[in-house]
VEXTITI-593635 format. One record per residue: residue in three letters; z, y, x of N, C-alpha, C, O in turn. Coordinates in steps of 0.05 Angstrom, whole numbers, padded with zeros to 5 digits, always signed. Last residue first. Layout:
// VEXTITI-593635
ALAZYXZYXZYXZYX...
//
This chain:
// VEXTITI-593635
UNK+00403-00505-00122+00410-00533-00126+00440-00539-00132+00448-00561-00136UNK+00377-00458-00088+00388-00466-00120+00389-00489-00127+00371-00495-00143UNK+00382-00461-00030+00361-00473-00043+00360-00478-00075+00346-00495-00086UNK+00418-00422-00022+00396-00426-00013+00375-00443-00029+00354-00434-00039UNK+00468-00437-00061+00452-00406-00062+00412-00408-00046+00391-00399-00055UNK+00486-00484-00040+00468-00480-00066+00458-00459-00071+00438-00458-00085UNK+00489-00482+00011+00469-00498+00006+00458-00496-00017+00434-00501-00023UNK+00537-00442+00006+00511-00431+00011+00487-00448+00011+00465-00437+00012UNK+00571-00480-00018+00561-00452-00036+00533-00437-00034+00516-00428-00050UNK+00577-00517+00022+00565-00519-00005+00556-00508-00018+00537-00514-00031UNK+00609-00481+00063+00576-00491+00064+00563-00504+00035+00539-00499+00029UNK+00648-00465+00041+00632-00452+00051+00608-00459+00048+00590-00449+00035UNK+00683-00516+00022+00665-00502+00010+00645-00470+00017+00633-00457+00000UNK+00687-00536+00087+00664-00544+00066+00653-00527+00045+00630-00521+00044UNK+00715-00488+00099+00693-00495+00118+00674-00500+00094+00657-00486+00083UNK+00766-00499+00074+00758-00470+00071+00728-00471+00073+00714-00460+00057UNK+00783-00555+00085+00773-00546+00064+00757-00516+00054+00742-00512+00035UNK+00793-00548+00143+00768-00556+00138+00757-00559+00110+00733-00564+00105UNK+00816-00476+00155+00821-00505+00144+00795-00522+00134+00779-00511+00119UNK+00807-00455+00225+00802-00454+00191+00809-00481+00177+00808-00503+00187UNK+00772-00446+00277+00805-00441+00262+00812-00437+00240+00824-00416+00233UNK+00729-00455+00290+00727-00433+00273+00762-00428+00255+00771-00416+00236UNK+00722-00504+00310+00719-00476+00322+00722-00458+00311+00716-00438+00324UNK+00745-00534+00268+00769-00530+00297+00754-00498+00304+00765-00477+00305UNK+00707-00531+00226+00732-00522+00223+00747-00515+00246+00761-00495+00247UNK+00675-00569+00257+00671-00530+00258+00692-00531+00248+00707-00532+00268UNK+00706-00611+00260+00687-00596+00279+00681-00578+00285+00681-00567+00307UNK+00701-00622+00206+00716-00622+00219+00713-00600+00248+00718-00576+00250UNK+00644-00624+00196+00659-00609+00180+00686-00604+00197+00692-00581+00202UNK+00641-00680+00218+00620-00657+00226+00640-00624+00219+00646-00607+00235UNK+00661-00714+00188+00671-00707+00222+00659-00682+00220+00673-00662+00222UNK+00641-00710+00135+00663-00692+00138+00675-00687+00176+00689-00669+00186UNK+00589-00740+00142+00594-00705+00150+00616-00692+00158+00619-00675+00176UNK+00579-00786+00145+00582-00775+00175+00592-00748+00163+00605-00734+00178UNK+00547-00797+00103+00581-00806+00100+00594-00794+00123+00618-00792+00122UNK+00496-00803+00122+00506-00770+00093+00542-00784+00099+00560-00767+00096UNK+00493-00819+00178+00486-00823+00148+00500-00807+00137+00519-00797+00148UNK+00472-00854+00251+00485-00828+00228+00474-00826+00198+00450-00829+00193UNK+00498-00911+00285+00473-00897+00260+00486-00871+00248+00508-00871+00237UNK+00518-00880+00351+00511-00901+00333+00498-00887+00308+00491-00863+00306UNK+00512-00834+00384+00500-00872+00390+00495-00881+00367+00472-00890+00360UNK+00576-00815+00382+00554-00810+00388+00541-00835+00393+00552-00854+00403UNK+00638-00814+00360+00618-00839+00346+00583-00832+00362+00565-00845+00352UNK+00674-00780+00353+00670-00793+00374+00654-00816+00376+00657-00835+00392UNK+00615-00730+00349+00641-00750+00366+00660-00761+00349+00662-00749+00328UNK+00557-00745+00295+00585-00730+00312+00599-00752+00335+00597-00776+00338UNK+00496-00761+00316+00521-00774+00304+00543-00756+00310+00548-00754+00334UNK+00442-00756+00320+00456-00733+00322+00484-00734+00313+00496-00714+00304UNK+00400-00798+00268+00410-00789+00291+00431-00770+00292+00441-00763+00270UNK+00383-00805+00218+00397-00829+00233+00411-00821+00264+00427-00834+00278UNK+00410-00749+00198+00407-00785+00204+00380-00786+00202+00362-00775+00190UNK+00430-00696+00195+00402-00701+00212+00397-00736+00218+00383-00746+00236UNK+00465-00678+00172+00465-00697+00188+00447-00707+00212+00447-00719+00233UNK+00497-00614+00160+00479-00635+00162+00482-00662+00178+00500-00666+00195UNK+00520-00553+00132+00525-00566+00154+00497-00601+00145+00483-00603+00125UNK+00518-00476+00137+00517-00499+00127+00521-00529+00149+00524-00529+00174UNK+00525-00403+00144+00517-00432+00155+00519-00466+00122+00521-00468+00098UNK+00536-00359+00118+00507-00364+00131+00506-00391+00150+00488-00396+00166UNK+00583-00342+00106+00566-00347+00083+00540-00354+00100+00520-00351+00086UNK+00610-00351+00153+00617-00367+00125+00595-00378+00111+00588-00400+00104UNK+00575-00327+00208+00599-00316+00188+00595-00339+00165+00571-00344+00161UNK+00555-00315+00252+00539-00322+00232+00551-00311+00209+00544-00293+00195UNK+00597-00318+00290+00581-00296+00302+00563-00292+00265+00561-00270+00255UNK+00619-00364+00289+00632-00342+00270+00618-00317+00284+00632-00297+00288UNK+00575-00404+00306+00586-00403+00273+00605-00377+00272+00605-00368+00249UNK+00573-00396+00357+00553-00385+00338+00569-00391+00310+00572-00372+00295UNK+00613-00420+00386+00616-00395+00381+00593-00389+00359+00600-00372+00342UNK+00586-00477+00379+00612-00466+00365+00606-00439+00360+00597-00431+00339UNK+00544-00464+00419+00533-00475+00391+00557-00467+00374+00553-00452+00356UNK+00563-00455+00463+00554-00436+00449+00541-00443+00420+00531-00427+00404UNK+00595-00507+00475+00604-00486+00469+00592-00465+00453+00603-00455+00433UNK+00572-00558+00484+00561-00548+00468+00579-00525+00463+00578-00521+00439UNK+00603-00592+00518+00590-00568+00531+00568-00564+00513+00545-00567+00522UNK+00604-00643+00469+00621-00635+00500+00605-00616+00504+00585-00620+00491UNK+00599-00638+00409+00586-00654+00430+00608-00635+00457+00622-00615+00454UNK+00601-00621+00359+00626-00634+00366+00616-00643+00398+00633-00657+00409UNK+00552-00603+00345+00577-00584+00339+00604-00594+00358+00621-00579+00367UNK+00521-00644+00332+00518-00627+00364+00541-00607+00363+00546-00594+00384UNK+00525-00665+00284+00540-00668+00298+00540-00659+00329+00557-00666+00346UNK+00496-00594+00253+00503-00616+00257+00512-00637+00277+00505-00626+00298UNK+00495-00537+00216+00506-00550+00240+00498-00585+00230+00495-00596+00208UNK+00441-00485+00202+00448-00510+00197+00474-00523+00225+00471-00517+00249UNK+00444-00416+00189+00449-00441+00216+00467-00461+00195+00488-00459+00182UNK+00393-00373+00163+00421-00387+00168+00418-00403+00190+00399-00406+00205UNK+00380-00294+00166+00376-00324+00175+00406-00340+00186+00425-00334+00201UNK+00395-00243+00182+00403-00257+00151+00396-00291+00149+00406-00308+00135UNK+00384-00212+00222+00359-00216+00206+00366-00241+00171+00353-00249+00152UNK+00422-00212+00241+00413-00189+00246+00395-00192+00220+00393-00176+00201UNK+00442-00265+00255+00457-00255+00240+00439-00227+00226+00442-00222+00202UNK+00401-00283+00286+00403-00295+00265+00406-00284+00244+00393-00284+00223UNK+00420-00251+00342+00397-00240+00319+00384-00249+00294+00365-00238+00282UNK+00473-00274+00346+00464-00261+00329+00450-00242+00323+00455-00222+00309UNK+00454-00329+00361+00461-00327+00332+00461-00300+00330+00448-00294+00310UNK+00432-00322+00403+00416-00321+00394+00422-00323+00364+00405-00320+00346UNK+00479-00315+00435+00475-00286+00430+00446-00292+00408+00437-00272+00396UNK+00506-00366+00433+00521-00343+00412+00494-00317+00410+00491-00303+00390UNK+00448-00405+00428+00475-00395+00432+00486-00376+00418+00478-00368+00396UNK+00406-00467+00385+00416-00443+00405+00450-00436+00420+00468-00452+00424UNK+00410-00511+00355+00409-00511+00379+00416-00482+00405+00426-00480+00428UNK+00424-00521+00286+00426-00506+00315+00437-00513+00338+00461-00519+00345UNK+00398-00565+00251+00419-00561+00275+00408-00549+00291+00390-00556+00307UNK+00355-00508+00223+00367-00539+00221+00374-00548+00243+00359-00541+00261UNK+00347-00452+00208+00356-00466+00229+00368-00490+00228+00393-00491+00231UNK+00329-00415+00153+00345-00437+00157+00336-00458+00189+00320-00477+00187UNK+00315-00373+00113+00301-00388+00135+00325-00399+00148+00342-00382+00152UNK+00298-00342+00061+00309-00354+00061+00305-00372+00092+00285-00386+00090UNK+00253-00308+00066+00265-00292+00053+00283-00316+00061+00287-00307+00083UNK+00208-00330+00118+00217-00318+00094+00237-00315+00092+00250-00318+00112UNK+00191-00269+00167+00211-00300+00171+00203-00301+00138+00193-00281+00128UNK+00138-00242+00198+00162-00231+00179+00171-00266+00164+00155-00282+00155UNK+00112-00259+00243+00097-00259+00216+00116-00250+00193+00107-00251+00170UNK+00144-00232+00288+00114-00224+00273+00113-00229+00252+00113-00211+00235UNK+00193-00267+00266+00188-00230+00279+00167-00225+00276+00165-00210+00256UNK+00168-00322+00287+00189-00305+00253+00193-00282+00253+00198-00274+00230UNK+00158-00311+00338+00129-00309+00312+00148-00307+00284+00142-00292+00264UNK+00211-00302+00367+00179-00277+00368+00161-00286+00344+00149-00269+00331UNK+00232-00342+00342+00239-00331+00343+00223-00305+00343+00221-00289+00324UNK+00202-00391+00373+00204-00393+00343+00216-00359+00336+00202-00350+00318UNK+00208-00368+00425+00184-00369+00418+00179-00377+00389+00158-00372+00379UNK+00257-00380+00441+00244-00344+00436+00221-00351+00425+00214-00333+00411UNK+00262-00431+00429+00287-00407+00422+00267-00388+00420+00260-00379+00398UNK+00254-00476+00445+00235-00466+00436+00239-00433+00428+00222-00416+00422UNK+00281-00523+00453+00275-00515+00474+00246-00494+00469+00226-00494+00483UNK+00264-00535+00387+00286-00553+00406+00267-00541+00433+00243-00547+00436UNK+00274-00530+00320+00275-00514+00337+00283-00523+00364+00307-00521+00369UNK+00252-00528+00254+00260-00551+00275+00253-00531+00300+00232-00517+00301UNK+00267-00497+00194+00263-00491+00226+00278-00514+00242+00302-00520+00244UNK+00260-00500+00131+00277-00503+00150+00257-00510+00173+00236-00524+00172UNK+00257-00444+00077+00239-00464+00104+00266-00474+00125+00285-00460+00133UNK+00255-00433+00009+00267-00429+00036+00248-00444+00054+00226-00454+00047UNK+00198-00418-00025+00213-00438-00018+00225-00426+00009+00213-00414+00026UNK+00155-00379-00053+00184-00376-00060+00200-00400-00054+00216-00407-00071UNK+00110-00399-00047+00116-00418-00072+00145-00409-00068+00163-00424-00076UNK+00089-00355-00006+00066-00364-00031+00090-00379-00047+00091-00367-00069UNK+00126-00375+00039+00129-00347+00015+00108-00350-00004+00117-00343-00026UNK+00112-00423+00050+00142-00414+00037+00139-00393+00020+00146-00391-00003UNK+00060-00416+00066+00062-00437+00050+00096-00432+00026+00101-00436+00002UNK+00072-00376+00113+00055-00367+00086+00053-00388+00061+00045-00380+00039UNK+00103-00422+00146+00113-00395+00137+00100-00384+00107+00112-00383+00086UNK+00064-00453+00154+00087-00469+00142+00101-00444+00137+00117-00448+00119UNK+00034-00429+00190+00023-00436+00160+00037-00450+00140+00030-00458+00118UNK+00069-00421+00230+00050-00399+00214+00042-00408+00182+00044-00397+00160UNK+00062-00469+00251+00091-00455+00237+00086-00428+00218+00097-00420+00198UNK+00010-00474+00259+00014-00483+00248+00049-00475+00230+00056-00476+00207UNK+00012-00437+00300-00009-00434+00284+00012-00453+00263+00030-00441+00251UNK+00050-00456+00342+00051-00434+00332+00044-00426+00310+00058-00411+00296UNK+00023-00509+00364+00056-00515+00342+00050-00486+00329+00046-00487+00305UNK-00014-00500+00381-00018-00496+00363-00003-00496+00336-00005-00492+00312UNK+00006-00463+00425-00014-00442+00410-00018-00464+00387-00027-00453+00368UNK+00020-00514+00459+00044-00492+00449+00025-00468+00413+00032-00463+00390UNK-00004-00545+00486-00004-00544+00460+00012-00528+00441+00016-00530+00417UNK+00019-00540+00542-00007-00530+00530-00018-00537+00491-00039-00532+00480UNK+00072-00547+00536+00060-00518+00533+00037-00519+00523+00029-00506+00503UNK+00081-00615+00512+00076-00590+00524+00076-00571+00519+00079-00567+00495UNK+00131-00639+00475+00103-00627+00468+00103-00615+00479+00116-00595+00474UNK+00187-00648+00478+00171-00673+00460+00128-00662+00469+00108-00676+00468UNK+00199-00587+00484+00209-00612+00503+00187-00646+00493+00174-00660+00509UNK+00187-00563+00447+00168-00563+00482+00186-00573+00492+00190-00565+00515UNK+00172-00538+00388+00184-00558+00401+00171-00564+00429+00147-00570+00432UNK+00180-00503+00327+00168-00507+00354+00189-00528+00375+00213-00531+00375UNK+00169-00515+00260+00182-00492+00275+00156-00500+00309+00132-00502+00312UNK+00192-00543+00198+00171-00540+00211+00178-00524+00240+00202-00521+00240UNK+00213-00596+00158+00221-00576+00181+00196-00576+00198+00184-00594+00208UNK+00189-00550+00099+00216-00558+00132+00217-00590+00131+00222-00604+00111UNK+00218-00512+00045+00190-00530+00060+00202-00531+00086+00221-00517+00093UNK+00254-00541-00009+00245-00531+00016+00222-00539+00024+00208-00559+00018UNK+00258-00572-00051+00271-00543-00056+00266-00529-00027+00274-00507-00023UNK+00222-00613-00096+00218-00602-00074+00236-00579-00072+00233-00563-00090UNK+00239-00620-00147+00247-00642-00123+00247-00628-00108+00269-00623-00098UNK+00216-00587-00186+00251-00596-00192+00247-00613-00179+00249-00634-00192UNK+00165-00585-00177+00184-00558-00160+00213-00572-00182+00229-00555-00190UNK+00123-00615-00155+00145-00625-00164+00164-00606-00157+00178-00608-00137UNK+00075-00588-00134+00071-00606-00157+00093-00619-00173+00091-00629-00196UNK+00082-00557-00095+00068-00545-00116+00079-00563-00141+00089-00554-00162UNK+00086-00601-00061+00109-00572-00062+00107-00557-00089+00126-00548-00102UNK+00037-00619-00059+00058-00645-00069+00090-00629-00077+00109-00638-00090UNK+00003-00597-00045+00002-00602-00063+00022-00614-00079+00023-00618-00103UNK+00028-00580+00008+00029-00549-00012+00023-00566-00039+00035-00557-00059UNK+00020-00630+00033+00041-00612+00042+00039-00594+00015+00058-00600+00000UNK-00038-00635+00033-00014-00649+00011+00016-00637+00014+00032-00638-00004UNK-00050-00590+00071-00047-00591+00033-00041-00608+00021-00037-00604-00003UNK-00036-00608+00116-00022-00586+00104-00016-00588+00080+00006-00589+00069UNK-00072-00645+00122-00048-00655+00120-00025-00635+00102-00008-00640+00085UNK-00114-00619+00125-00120-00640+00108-00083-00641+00097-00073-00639+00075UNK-00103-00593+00174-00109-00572+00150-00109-00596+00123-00104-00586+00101UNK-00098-00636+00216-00076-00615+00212-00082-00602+00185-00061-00600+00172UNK-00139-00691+00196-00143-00663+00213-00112-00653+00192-00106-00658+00169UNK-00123-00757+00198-00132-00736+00186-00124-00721+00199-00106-00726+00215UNK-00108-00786+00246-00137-00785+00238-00147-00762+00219-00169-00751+00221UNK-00061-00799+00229-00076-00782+00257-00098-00772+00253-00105-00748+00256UNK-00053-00845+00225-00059-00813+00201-00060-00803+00214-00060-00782+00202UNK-00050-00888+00258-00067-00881+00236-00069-00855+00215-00084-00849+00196UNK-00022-00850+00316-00015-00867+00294-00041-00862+00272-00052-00840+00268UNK-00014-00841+00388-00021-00835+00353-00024-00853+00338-00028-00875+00348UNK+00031-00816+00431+00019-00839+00418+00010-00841+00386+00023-00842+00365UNK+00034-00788+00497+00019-00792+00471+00018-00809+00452-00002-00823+00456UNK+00098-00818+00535+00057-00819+00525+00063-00808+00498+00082-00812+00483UNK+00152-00783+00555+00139-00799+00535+00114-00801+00534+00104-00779+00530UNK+00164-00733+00579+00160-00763+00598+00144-00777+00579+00122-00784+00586UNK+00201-00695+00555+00209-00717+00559+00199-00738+00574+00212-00757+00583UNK+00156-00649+00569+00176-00655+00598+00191-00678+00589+00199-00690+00609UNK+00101-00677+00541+00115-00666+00546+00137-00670+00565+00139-00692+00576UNK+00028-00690+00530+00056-00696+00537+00062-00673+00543+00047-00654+00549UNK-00006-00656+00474-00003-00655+00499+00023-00669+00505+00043-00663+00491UNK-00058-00677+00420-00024-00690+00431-00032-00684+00462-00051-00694+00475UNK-00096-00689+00381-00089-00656+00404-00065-00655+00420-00055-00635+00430UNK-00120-00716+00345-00111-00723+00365-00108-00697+00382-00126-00691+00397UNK-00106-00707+00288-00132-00700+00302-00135-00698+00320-00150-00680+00326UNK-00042-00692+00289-00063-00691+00271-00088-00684+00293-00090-00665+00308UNK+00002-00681+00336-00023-00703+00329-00042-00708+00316-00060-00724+00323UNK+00012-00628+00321-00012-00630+00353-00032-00655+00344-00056-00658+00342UNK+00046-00639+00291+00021-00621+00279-00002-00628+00298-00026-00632+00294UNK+00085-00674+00302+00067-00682+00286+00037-00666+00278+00017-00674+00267UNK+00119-00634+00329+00108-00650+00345+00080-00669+00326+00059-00675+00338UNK+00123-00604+00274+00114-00592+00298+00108-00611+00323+00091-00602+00339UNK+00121-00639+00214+00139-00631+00242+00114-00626+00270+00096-00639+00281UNK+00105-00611+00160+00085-00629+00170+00103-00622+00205+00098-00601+00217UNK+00140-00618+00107+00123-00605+00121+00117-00628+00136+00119-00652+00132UNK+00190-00610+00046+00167-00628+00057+00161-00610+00088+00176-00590+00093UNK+00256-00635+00020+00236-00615+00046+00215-00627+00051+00214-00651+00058UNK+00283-00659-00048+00264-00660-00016+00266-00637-00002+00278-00619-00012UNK+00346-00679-00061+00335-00662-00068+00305-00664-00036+00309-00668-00012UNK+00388-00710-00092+00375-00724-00070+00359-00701-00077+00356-00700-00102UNK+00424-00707-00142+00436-00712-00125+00413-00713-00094+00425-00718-00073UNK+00382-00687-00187+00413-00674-00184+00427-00682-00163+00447-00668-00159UNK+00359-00760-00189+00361-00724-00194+00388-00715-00188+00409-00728-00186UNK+00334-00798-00161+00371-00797-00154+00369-00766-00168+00380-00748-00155UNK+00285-00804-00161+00303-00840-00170+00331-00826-00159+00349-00841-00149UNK+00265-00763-00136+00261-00763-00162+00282-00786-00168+00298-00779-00185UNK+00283-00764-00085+00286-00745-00106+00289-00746-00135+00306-00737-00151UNK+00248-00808-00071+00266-00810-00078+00285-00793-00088+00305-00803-00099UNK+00195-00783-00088+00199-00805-00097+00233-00794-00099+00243-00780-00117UNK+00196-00743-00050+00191-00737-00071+00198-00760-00086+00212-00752-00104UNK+00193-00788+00007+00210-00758-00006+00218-00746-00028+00242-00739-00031UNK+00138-00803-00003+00174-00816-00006+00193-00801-00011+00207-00800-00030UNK+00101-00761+00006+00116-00765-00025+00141-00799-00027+00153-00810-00045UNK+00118-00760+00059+00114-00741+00043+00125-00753+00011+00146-00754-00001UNK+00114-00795+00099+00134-00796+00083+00139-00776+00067+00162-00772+00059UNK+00059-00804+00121+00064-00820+00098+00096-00818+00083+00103-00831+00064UNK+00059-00752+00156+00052-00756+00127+00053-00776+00104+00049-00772+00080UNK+00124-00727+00163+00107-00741+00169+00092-00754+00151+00102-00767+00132UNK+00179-00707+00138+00158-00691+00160+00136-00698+00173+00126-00683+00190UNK+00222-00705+00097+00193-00709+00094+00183-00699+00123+00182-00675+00123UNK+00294-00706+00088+00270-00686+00100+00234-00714+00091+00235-00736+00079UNK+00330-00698+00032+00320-00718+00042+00287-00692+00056+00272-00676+00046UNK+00388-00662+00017+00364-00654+00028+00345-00674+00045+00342-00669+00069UNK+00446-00688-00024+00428-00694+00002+00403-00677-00001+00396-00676-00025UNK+00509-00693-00048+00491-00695-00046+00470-00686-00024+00481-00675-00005UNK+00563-00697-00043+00552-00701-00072+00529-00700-00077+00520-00704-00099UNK+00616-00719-00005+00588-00721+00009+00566-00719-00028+00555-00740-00035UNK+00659-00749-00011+00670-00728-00023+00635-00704-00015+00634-00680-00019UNK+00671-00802+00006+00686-00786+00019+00680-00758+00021+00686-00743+00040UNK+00646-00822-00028+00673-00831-00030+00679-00813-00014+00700-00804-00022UNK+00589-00804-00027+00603-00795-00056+00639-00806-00049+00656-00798-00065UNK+00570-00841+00008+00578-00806+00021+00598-00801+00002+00621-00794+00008UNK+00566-00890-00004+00588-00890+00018+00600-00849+00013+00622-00836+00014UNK+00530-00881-00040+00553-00883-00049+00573-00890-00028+00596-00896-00035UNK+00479-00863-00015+00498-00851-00020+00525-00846-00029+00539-00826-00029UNK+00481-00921+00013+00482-00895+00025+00497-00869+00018+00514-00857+00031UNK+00460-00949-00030+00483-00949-00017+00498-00928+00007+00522-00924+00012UNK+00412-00929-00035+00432-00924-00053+00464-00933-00043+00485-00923-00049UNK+00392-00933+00006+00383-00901-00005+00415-00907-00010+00435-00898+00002UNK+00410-00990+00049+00399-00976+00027+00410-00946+00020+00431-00936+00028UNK+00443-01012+00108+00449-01005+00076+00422-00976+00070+00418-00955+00081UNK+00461-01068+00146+00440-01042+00139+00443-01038+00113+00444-01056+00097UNK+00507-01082+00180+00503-01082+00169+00477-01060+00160+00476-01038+00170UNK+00502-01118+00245+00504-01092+00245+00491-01090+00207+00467-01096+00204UNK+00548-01176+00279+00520-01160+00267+00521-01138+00257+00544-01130+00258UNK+00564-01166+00339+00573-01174+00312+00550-01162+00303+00537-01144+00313UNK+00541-01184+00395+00555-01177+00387+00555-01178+00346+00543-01195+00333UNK+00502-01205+00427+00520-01226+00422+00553-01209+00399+00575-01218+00391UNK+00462-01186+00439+00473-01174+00460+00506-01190+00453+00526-01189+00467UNK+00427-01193+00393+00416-01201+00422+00436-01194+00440+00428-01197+00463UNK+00456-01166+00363+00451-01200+00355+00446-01213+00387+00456-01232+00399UNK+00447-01114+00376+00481-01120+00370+00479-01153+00369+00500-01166+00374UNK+00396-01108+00365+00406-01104+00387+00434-01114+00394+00440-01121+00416UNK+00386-01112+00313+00377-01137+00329+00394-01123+00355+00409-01141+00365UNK+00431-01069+00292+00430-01097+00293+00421-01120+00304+00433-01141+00307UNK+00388-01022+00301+00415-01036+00315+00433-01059+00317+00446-01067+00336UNK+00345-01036+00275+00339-01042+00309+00365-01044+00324+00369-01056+00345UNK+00368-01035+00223+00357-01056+00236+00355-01063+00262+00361-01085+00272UNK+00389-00978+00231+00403-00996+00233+00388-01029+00232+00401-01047+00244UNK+00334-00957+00226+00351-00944+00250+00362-00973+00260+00356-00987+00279UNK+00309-00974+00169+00297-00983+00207+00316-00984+00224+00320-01004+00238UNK+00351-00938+00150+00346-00960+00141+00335-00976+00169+00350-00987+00186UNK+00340-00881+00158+00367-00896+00166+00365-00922+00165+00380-00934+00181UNK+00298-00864+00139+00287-00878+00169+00323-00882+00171+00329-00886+00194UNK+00310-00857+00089+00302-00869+00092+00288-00883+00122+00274-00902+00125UNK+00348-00806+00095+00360-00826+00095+00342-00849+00094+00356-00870+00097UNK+00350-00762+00133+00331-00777+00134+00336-00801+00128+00332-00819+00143UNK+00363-00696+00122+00381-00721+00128+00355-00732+00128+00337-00717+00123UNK+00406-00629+00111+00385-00642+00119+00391-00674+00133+00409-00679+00148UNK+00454-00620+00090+00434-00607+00084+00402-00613+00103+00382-00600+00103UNK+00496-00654+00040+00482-00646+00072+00455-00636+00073+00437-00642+00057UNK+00544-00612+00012+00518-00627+00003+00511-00629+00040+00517-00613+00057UNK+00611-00620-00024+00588-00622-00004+00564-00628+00000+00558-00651-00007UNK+00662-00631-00055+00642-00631-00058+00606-00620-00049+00586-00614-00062UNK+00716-00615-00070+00704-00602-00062+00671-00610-00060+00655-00591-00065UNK+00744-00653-00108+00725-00630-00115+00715-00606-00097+00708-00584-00105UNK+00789-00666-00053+00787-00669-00086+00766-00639-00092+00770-00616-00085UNK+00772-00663+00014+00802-00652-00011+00784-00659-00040+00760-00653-00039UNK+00740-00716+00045+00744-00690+00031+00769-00679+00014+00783-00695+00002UNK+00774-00766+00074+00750-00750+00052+00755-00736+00046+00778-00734+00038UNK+00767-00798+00140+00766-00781+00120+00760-00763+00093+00741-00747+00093UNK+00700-00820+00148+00718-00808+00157+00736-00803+00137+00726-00802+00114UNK+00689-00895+00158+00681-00871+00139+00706-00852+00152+00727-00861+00162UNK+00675-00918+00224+00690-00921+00206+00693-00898+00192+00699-00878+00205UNK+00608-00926+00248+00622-00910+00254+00645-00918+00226+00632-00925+00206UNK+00572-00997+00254+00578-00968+00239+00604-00954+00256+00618-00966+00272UNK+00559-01024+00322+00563-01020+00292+00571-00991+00286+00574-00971+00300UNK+00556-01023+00378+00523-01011+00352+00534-01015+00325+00520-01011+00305UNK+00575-00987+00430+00574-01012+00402+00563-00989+00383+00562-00965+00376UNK+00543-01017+00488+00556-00999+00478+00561-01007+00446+00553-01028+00436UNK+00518-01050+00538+00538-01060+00517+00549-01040+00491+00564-01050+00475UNK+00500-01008+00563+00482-01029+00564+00501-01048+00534+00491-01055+00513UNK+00531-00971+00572+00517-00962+00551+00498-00988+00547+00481-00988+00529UNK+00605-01000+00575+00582-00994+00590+00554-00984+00565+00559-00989+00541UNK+00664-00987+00555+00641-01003+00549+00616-00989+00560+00609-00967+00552
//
């Protein structure tokens, strides 16, 4: 099937988990899943193909809970999805937990400072734009501050120069900076958005001293950058880039890390494992994911999960 035709319906649930094991993803976006699958559906209507079901928070998670998926790290990274975040935390306790920040391609825009980048893409700002980067922050710290049984991270904050020139490089920096001193002031792990940025997220978690809990949400790196991961006790998020073709050094990084220092994710709507790349990704995607590293890591994919559960709950006490 050509990519002009390619198919836009759901991926079929994987697999479920062994009994009680019980998995959390550790980072997800289940409310831009919702849009995702709209636009795949008009696309699937217009292209004559079958329609493309869209499913809700809650349906969502009750696809994951069948195949053994007990709960979620809903990210926040933009400012009107800040206290959605928190919201929906709140309408699922114990199961839907937030990350707030303000995403590193998002930081430039505050207050129009948007340099293109090597994707090619225009600049394009959006009504909250308008508020300045420092405005934004502090609903960021107010809203972290304000609901510490939702919020269990701050993230994803980090660097990004593929989406965002160089020349705006000094201010992704500044700003990961302040998504650092934001963690350690309220004792919150941080998860690190990190894409063609390796040494340079890397040299300022070295200066400014990382916090105590710092977390690489799908790693992107290689083996040797896992392990100064390893060096420094910092985790690695996987997600379906695990399974992708000539992602080799992304594998080898999980047993460079070791058990207790990864975890796994979705990163929905995007980042779909194989053999499903394309289509909508959602908390029910994991166990492929799981799968995945289990192969690289020659292990039973029950051994895997509760690996990563243990450490999603050590990290973020949840």
């Amino acid at each position: 099937m050509s990519k002009h035709h390619r198919n836009r319906s759901w991926a079929p649930a994987p697999e479920a988990l062994p009994q009680g094991v019980g998995v959390i993803d550790d980072h997800t976006h289940m409310s831009a899943v919702i849009p995702f699958a709209r636009r795949m559906d008009r696309q699937a209507r217009e292209r004559g193909q079958d329609p493309v079901p869209v499913y809700g928070v809650d349906e969502q998670l009750e696809q994951a809970r069948a195949v053994g998926v007990v709960g979620a790290i809903e990210v926040g990274c933009e400012l009107p999805n800040l206290q959605a975040a928190v919201d929906l935390a709140k309408a699922h306790p114990g199961v839907v937990h937030a990350a707030l920040a303000i995403h590193p391609n998002e930081a430039v825009l505050h207050g129009h400072r948007g340099v293109p980048g090597p994707d090619g893409l225009p600049v394009t700002y959006r009504p909250w734009h308008d508020t300045s980067f420092e405005e934004a922050m502090e609903e960021v710290r107010r809203l972290a501050k304000g609901n510490p049984d939702q919020v269990v991270a701050i993230g994803e904050t980090g660097m990004d120069l593929f989406r965002t020139g160089r020349d705006a490089m000094d201010i992704q920096r500044q700003a990961l900076r302040d998504h650092m001193a934001l963690a350690k002031e309220l004792g919150l792990p941080m998860q690190i958005h990190d894409r063609d940025a390796h040494q340079e997220v890397i040299d300022t978690l070295l200066a400014d001293g990382a916090p105590e809990r710092t977390v690489f949400h799908s790693y992107s790196g290689d083996e040797a950058m896992a392990r100064v991961a390893a060096e420094q006790g910092w985790y690695l998020s996987f997600s379906g880039t695990v399974s992708y073709k000539g992602n080799e050094g992304i594998r080898r990084a999980l047993s460079v890390v070791g058990l207790d220092h990864i975890m796994v994710e979705t990163d929905a709507p995007y980042l779909t494992p194989m053999p499903y790349r394309g289509r909508t990704n959602a908390p029910y995607m994991v166990p492929y994911t799981l799968r995945a590293m289990a192969d690289a890591l020659d292990l039973p994919v029950e051994e895997v999960a509760r690996a990563t559960r243990e450490t999603t709950r050590q990290v973020y006490g949840i």
